[in-house]
C-alpha positions in Angstrom: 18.1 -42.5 -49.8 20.8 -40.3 -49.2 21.8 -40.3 -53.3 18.4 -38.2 -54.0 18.0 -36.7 -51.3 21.0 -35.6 -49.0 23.7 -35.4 -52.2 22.2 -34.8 -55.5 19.7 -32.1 -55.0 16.6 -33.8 -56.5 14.5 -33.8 -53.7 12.1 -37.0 -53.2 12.3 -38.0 -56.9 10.1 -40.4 -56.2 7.5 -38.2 -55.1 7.6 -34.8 -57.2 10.8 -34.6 -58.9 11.6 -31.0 -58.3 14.9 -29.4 -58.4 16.5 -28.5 -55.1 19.6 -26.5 -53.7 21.3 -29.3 -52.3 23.7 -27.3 -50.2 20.5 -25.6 -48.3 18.6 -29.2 -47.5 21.8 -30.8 -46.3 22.7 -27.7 -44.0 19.0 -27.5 -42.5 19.5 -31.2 -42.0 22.4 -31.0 -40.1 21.0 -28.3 -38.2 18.1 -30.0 -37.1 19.9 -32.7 -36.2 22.3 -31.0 -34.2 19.4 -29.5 -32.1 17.7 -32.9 -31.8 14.7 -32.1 -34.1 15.8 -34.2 -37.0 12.5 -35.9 -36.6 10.3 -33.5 -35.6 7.6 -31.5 -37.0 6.4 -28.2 -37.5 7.8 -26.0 -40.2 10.2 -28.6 -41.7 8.1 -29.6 -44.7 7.9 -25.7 -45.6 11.3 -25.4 -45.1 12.3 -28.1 -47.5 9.4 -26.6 -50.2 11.5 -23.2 -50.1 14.4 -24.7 -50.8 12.7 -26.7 -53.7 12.2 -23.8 -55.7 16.2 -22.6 -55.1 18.7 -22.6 -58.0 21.4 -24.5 -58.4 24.6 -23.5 -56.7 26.7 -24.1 -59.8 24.3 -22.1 -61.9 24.1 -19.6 -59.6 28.0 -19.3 -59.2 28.5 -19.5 -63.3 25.6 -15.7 -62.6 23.0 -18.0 -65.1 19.2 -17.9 -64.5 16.7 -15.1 -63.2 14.0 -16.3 -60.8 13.7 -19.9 -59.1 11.4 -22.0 -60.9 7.7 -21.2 -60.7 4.9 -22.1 -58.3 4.0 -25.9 -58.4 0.6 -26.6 -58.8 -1.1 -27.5 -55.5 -1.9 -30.9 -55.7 1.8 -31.1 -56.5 2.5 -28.8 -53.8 0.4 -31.7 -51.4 2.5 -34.1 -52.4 6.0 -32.5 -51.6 4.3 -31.9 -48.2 3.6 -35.8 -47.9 7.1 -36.6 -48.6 8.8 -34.2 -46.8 7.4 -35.7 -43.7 8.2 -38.9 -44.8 11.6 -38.1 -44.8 11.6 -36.4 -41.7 10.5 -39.7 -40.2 13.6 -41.7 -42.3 16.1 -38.6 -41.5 14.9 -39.6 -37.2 15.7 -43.1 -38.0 18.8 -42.6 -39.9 20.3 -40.3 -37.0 18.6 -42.3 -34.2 16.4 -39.9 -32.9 13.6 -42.2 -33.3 13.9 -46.0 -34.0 10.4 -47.4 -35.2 9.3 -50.1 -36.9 7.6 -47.5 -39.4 10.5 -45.5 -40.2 12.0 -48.9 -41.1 9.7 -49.4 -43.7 9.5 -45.6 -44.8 13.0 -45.8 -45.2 12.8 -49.1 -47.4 9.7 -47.2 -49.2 12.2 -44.3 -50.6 15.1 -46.6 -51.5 13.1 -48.1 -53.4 11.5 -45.3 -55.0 14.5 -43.3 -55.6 16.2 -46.4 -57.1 13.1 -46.8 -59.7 13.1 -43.4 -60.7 17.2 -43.4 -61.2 16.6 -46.2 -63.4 14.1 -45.0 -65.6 16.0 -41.4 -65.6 18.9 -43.7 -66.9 16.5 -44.7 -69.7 14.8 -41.5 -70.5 18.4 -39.9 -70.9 20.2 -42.1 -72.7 17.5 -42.7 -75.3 17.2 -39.2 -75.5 13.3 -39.2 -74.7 13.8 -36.0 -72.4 15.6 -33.8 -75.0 13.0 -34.5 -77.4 10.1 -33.5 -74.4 12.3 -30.6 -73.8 12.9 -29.3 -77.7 9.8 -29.8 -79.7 6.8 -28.3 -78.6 5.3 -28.5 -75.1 2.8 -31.9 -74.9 3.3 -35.2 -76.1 1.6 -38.8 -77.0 3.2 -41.5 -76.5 3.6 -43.0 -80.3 4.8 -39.4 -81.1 7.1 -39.2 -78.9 8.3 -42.4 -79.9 8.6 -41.7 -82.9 10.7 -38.7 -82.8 13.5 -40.0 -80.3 14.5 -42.9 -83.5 11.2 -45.2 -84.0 11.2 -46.5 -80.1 8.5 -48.9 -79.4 5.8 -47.0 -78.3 4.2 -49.1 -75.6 7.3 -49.1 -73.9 7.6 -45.4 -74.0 3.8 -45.2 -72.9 4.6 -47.4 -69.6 8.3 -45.2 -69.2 5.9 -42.1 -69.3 2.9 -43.3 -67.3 6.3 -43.8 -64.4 7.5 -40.5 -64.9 3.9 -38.8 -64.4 3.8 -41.1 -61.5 7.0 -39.8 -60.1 6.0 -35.9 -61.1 9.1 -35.5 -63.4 6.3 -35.1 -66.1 2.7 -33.3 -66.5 -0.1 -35.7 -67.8 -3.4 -34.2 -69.0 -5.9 -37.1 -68.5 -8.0 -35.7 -70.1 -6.0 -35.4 -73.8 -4.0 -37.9 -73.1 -1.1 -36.1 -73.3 2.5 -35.7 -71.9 4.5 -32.7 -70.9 8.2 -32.8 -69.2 7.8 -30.3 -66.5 9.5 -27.0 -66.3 11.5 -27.6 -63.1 12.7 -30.5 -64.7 13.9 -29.0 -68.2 17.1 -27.2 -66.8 17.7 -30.6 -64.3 17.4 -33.7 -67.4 17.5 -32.0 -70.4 20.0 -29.2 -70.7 23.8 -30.3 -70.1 25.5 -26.9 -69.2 22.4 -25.7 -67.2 24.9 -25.7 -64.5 21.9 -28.0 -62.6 21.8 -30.9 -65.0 21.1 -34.5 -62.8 20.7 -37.5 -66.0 24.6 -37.8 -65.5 24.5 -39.7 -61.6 21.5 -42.3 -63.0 24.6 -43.1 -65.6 27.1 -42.8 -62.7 25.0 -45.1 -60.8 24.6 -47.8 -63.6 28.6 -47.8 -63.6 28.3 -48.9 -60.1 26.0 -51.3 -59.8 27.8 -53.2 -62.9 30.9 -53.4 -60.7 29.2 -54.8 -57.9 30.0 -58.4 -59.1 33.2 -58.1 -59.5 33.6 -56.1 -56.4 32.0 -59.3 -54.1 35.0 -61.4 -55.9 37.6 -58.3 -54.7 35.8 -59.0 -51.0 36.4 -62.2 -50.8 40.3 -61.7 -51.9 39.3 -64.3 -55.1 41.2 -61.2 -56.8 42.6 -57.4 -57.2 39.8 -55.0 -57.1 39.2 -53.4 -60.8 41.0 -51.0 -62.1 39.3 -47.4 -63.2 39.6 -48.8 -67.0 37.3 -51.5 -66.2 34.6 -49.4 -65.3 33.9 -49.1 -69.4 32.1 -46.2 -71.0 29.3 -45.3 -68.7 31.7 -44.0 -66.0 33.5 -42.2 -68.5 30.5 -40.8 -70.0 28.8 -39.8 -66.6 32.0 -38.2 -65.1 32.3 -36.0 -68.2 28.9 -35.0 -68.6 29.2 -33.6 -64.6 32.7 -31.9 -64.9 32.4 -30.1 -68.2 29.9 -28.0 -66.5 32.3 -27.6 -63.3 35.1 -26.8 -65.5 33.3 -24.0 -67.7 31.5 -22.2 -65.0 33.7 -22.3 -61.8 37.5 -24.0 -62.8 38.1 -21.2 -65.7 36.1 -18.4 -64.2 37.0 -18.9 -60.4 40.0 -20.8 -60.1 42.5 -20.1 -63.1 42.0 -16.2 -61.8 43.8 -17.3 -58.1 46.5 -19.2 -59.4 50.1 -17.4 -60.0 48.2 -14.6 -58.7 46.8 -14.4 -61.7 49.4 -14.6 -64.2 48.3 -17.9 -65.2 45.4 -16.8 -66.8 46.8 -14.0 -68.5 49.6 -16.2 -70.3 47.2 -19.0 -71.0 45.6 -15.8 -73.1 48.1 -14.4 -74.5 51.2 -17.2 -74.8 51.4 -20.5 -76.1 52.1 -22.3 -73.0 52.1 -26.4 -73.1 49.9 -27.9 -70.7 49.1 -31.2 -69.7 45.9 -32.2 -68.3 46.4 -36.0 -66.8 44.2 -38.2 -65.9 41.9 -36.3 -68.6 39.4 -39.1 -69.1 37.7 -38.5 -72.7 39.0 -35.0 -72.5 35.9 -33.4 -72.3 37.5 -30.9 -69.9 40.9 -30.6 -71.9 38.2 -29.7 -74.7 37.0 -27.1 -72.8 40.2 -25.6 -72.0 41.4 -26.0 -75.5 38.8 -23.7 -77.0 38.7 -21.4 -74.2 42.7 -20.7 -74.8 43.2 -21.6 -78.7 46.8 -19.8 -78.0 48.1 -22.7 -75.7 48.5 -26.5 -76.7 47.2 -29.4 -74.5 48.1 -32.8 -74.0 45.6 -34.9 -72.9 47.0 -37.9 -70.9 44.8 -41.3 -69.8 45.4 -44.9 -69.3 41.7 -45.9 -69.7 41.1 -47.7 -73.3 37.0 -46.4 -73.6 38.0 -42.9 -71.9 40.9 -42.8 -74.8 38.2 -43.7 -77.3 36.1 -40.9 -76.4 39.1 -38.4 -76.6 40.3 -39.3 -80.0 36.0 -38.9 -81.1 36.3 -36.2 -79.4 39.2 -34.4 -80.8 38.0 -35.6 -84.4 34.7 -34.3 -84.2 35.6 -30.8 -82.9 38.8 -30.3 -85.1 40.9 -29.2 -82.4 44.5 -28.1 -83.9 45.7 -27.1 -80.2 44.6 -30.8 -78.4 46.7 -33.8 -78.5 45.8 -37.3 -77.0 48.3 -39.2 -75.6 48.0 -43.0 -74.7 50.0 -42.9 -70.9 50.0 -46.6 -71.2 52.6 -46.2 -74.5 53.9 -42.7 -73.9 53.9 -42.4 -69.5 54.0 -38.5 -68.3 57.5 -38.9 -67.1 59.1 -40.2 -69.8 57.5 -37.4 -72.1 60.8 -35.8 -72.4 63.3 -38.6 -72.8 61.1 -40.3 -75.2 60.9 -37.4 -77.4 57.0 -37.6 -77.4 57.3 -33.8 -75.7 59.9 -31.3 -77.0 59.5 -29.0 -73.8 58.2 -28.9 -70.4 55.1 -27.8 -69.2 54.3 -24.7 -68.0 50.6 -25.8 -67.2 49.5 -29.4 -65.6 46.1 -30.0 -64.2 44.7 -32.8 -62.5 40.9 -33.0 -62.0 39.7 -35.3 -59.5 42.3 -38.0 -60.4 44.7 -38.4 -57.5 42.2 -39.9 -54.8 41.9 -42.7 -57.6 45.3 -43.7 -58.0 47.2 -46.8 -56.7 50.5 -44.6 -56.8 50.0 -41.0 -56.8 53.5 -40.5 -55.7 54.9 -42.2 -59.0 52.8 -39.6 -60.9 53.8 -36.5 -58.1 57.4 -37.7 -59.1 56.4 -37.4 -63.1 55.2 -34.1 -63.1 58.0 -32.9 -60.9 60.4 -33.8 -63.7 58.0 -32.5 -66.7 57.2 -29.1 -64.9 59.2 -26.4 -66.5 60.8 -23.4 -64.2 58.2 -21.2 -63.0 55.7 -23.7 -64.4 52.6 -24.6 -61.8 50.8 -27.8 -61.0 46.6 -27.2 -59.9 45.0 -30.4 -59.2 41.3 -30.2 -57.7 40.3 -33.1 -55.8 37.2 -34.2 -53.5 37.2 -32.2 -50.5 37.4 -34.0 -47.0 37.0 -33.7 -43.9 40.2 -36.2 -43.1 40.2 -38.8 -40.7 36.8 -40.7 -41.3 35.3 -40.2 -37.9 35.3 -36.8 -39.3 33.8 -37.6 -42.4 31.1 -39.7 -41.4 30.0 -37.0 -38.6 30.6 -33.7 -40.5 31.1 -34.2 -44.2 27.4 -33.7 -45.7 28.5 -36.3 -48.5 30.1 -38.6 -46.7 27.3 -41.6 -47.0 27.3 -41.4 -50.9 30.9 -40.7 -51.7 31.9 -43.7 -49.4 29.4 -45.5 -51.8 30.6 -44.5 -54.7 34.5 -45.0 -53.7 33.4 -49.0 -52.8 32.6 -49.4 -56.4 35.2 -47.0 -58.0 37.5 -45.2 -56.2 39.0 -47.6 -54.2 39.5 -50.4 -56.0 41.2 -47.8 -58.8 43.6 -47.2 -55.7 43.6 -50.9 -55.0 44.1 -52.0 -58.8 47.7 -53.0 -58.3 50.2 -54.5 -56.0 50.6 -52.6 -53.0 48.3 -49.7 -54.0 47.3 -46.7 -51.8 43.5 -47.2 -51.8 42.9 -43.9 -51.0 39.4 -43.6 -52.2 36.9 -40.8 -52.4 37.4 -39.1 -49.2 41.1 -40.0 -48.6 43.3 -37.3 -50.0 42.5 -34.2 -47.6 45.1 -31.8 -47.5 47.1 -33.2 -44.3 47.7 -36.1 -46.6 48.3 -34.6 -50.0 50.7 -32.0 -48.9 53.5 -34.1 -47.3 53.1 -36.1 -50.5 53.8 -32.7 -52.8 56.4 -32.1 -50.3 58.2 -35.5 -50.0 58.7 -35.1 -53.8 60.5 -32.0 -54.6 57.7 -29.1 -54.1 58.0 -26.7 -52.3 55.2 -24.1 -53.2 51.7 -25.9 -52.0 48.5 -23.5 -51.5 45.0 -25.6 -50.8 41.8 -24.0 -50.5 38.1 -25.1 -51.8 36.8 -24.1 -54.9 34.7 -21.2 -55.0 31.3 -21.4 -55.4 31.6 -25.3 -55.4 32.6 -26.3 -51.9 32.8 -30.3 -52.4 36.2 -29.5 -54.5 39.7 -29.1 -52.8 41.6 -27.2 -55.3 45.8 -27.3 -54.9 48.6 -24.9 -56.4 52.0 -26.7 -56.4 55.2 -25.0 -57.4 58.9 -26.3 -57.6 
């Protein structure tokens, strides 16, 4: 429950599928809670229908849209109403305020819903059925839509659409038998850099549930836990599809701007500094930092095989001149010099949500220490955390899915080899990271959270 709900800002999926400012739910939440009313009544369900037609904090921070998105129609109004209450009942279960045996089974009911609906926005993503709703005029039939996403079987897309309708993620007209993806739902499934786009955690999801059998073997000690290479092209695919838009509309506009007191950004502009972005994945972000600053030269460093695939497609198909990919495996950060792979140091590296997931992030710490060039900075933007876990399970609003998610990635990544960390998601808060930065030779370290996009802890670290 908490994935749709609590974390991802699509509010009861299952139910009406309309985009919601997931900040605002998890903060009334936690209110209510806090005042013991977590299961009441009263104006709750019009609370949560406000908040259904907020924008999205990252668009909002990137200044992108006008107006929240219009009125629902009222029989789709009547149905946020229903499950708005229903989750009132699961949130009073979940928190204890009530323990029946029907919130037992309303909180089976959703799981199972909002599991369904990932699935099938899994499907209507990756066969690209909601760009082709979103692009080419407003309804649809089945066989035509079908047709147009590549010659898809179009009883199978007839059953996928007849879910959606069910789930409200798409209009049906009865009456034409036709199909229409609904506004609300354009900017959230169909439109990458809307700054509110969801498809990406249905993908991120499928990485994890693929790991679980491997995971159960990890359990059991029959073997190491998998490393973040195993987790093949899905994970790769979902974590660049939801940091490309973190990246363009808050790491370049809001961060860059606070780092060197600015000076950063203005040689990045005007110089041709080397950077290093490790840990780059399929450099999807490097991308994005490469055309911003066509003046600078990255190097894009990973150890994954299908994230270095994607990189080297990546770089091909854009024709980047200032992005290089670097296999660490062959060429490893801090041998960049010695090796000759690097002629000079860097006066840029960045590290983007890479440290928690590492079974030595002191051996890389050490790296970049010796590949930082005088004067040169270090930012590295990590999941924010509340620190010790009692912490994180009562405060932290995302503690229930990003201790989910580090089970099945995170963790093992940090487990991966002999004698590894295992930090996972939540474990690299500043009262751990900072000794660390410390420890190995720097001495400049500035933390705070990423504006506009409070789940990030952003670093500054300085020889």
């Amino acid at each position: 429950m908490t994935w749709t709900w609590r974390d991802s800002g699509l509010l009861a999926a299952g139910a009406v599928g309309r985009l919601v400012d997931a900040q605002r739910v998890k903060r009334w939440y936690f209110d209510r809670v806090a005042s013991g009313n977590a299961g009441a009544g009263g104006g709750a369900a019009a609370t949560l229908l406000a908040m259904a037609r907020a924008r999205s904090p990252l668009r909002d921070a990137a200044g992108a849209g006008g107006a929240g998105a219009p009125p629902a129609p009222v029989e789709v109004m009547k149905a946020e109403e229903r499950k708005a209450l229903l989750l009132q009942q699961l949130a009073g279960h979940l928190k204890g305020t009530t323990d029946t045996w029907m919130s037992i089974m309303v909180a089976s009911w959703v799981l199972w819903i909002d599991a369904t609906v990932m699935a099938m926005i899994y499907l209507g993503d990756q066969l690209g059925l909601y760009k082709q709703m979103a692009s080419r005029g407003s309804t649809w039939t089945a066989s035509r839509l079908a047709k147009a996403a590549g010659g898809l079987q179009a009883r199978l897309v007839q059953e996928w659409l007849a879910q959606q309708a069910a789930a409200g993620l798409v209009d049906f007209d009865p009456k034409k038998g036709t199909f229409s993806l609904s506004s609300a739902c354009v900017p959230l499934l169909a439109e990458p850099l809307s700054g509110s786009f969801f498809a990406p955690y249905a993908t991120l999801m499928l990485a994890c549930w693929k790991r679980i059998p491997t995971m159960m073997d990890a359990f059991r000690g029959q073997c190491l836990a998998p490393s973040y290479d195993e987790a093949g092209e899905d994970l790769a695919d979902a974590m660049a599809r939801l940091h490309v838009p973190e990246v363009k509309f808050n790491f370049i506009p809001k961060v860059l701007p606070l780092i060197q007191d600015g000076s950063l950004l203005q040689r990045l502009n005007s110089e041709n500094l080397l950077c290093a972005d490790v840990g780059a994945s399929g450099a999807d972000c490097t991308m994005e930092m490469a055309l911003q600053f066509p003046k600078a030269t990255f190097h894009a460093y990973e150890v994954a095989d299908p994230a270095l695939d994607r990189a080297r497609e990546n770089v091909k198909r854009r024709g980047l001149q200032n992005l290089k990919i670097i296999d660490a495996k062959i060429h490893p950060l801090g041998k960049a010099i010695s090796s000759g792979q690097v002629k000079q140091r860097y006066d840029f590296v960045m590290c983007y949500d890479v440290l928690h997931d590492l079974a030595h992030p002191e051996q890389l710490i050490e790296e970049v220490r010796e590949v930082l060039a005088p004067g040169g900075v270090w930012v590295i933007v990590d999941i924010a955390s509340n620190g010790e876990m009692a912490e994180n399970v009562r405060n932290h609003q995302k503690a229930a899915t990003y201790y989910g998610i580090s089970v099945c990635v995170c963790l093992p990544s940090g487990l991966s080899a002999d004698g590894g960390r295992g930090l996972g998601t939540l474990g690299f808060p500043p009262e751990v990271a900072e000794p660390m930065f410390r420890g190995n030779g720097f001495s400049k370290i500035r933390s705070f959270q990423m504006p506009s996009l409070e789940k990030n802890q952003v670093y500054e670290v300085q020889i």
